[in-house]
Steps between C-alpha positions, in 0.01 A plus 500: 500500500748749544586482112182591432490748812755646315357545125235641691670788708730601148151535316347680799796727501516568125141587513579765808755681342325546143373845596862589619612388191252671295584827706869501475494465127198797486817693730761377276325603132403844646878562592634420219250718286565757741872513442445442111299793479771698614755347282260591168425815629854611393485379183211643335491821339225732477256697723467445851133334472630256177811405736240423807225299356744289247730379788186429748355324203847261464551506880144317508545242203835417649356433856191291339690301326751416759235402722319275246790364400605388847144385574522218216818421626380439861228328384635297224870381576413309824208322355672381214715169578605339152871575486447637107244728610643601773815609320303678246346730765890611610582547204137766392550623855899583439366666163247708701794569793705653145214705385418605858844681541514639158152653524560647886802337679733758286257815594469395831887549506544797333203624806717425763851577384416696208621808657863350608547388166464817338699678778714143425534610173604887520747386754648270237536772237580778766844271531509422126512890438759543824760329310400659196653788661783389669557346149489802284694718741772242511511563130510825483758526763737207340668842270610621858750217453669687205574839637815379729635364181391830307692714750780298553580558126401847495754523789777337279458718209472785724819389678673449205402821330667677869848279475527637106430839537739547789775225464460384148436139643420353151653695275801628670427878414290776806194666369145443332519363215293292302552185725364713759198637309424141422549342871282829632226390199467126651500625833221731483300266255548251783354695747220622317399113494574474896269815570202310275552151691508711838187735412272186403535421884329782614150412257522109594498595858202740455316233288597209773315768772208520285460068441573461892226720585240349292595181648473614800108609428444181354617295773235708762245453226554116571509496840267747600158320611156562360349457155687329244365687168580864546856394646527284173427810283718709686804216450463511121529857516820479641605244320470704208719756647790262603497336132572853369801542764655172425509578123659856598770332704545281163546769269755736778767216408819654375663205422359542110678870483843371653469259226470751223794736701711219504454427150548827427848569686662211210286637194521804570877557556631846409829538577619807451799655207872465650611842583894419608717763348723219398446172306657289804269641708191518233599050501486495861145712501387270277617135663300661815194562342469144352602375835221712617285357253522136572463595894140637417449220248556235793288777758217513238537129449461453892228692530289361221547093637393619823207720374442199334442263787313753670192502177561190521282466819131398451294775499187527753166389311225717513308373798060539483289475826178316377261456725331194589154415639500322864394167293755537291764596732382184765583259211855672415604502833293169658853375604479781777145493554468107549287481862241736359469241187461227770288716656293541187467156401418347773155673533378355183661223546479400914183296389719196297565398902123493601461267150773276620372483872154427346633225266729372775196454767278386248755205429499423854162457537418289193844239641320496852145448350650199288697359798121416690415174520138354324351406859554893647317645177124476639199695367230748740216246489759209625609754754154561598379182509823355741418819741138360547608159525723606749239698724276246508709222621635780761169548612371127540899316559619251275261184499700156549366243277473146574724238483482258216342244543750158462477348118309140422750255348250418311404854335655610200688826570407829241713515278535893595421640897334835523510637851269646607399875503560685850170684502426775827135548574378884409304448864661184701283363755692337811514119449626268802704299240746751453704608741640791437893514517741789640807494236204562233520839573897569423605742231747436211821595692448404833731297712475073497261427863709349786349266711 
């Protein structure tokens, strides 16, 4: 009996927590509709009215179909016991679990971290633009490498130009002469270039003033609380305004105009008529200059390879702040957003463990039912029948019937003995025959009599 004890309780209990059930999933679809109607409300365009009634009206189709759906399902799966069957319910209810979270899991999402995601996503391109900067004013600062070569050589030829005028240190004869006018020319040329490498640095660090404070509004525009939208707005704005500063600091490079001075210190070469009042010291003018000569050729040459290597450097791309709706930007970033899509799916899909409790008790009480044996399976009217019987022989005791009486030899037993019926009387009248005995009144359970 305590099989079917049981079966009985697990039915009992199934039946007592149907309006639970039924209540919980009512909770369930009305959350997630909720939360779905907020995730469609930010992506529909139009007026205010349009935006309302169209996401109340997908809110509500997406909460009655949840809840039908998961009806069937509790009603179905743990009813059905072929094993074909059964698998073709998991696999229509792991369709309807796909559909489910395409049609509201996602929105429910981008409701509850739809506004991290965006602020998520101008973080990401607040950095993105940060080394934008720090990239284009490394650029334009990479010509600040030249100028202590441009000076040094300036120094040289202004050295040199000094030792010939007063010593005559490369030709051997005092005064200016055209060695001197030539050294002086290199000199100055030189320093002209120095002065343009060492003015840039004055506009790149204006320019890098500029980018730092629009970064520095951006950043409060993505930490400061409140609504997402007008901060959004306000980002882009800025954005705009730090794209046009990074493609300044690009174009205040000088490396591209010490390229054409250097180029222009070999091809341009002038060196000036020998004016020695002798023809030894016209040849000596003259072995100076081209000495002269090939020193600028090998400056020029210097300063072109490393001009060079500094164009060489990847410019900064144009960088474009687009913004993104708070759907779109919970499934860029759901990597960082992964316990709201928990979150999210599990109130559409919490009722795939009620199915499998269902299925799992119903399965327990069909094994216990089939575990009862024939003789326990009785029907009401032998029920009622066995509790009259019983009353009635409570009421009047159990009559003894007599002995048998001793078989003739020479009677032929029946082939088949029938005892006889114990029948109680309805209204037993006291007979002296029967004497009425004590034990005859002992329940089922009680104790053997002692003596």
């Amino acid at each position: 009996m305590q099989l079917k004890n049981n079966a009985y309780r697990l039915n009992e209990t199934v039946r007592g927590v149907e309006t639970m059930t039924r209540f919980a999933l009512a909770v369930l679809a009305l959350a997630s509709g909720v939360y779905t109607y907020l995730g469609v409300r930010g992506l529909l365009d139009g007026s205010a009215s349009f935006v309302f009634f169209a996401a109340i009206i997908y809110s509500a189709a997406v909460s009655v179909a949840i809840y039908a759906f998961w009806s069937f399902m509790l009603r179905f799966v743990p009813l059905v016991t072929n094993g074909v069957q059964r698998i073709g319910l998991f696999v229509t209810m792991a369709i309807g679990c796909c559909m489910i979270i395409a049609m509201s899991s996602w929105l429910n999402a981008a409701a509850l971290a739809g506004s991290a995601a965006t602020e998520q996503h101008m973080a990401v391109t607040l950095q993105g633009y940060a080394e934008d900067l720090d990239k284009a004013h490394a650029n334009a600062l990479a010509a600040q490498s030249l100028l202590p070569d441009v000076q040094r050589a300036a120094g040289r030829f202004a050295d040199l130009a000094a030792d010939e005028r007063e010593s005559g240190a490369l030709t051997g004869t005092t005064g200016s002469g055209s060695v001197v006018q030539l050294l002086t020319q290199m000199s100055a040329q030189m320093n002209g270039l120095a002065d343009t490498i060492t003015g840039s640095r004055e506009e790149v660090a204006g320019l890098f003033e500029q980018g730092s404070a629009r970064l520095a509004t951006m950043r409060e525009l993505v930490s400061t609380p409140g609504a997402v939208e007008p901060r959004l707005d306000q980002f882009q704005s800025e954005s705009v305004q730090l794209s046009a500063v990074i493609a300044a600091l690009e174009q205040t490079g000088v490396a591209p105009s010490v390229k054409r001075a250097a180029a222009d210190l070999s091809a341009g070469f002038i060196a000036p008529v020998a004016d020695g009042g002798t023809t030894d010291l016209v040849n000596r003018q003259g072995q100076v200059m081209e000495t002269v000569r090939a020193s600028v050729a090998a400056q020029s040459a210097a300063l072109s390879t490393a001009a060079d290597e500094i164009l060489a450097t990847p410019a900064v791309e144009q960088r474009r702040f687009v913004p993104l709706s708070s759907a779109e930007a919970v499934l860029r970033y759901w990597q960082d957003f992964v316990p709201s899509w928990a979150g999210a799916i599990s109130i559409d899909l919490l009722p795939v463990v009620l199915v499998l409790v269902l299925m799992i008790v119903n399965d327990a009480m069909r094994r216990d039912a089939s575990t009862l044996e024939e003789a326990e399976n009785i029907t009401a009217a032998e029920m009622l029948r066995a509790v009259a019987l019983y009353r009635r022989m409570e009421t009047a005791g159990f009559a003894e019937a007599p002995p048998p009486a001793e078989p003739d030899e020479s009677d032929t037993p029946p082939a088949e003995a029938q005892p006889e019926p114990l029948v109680a009387s309805a209204s037993p009248e006291p007979d002296d025959t029967v004497t009425p005995i004590e034990t005859a009144q002992r329940r089922r359970g009680d104790g053997p009599v002692r003596p």
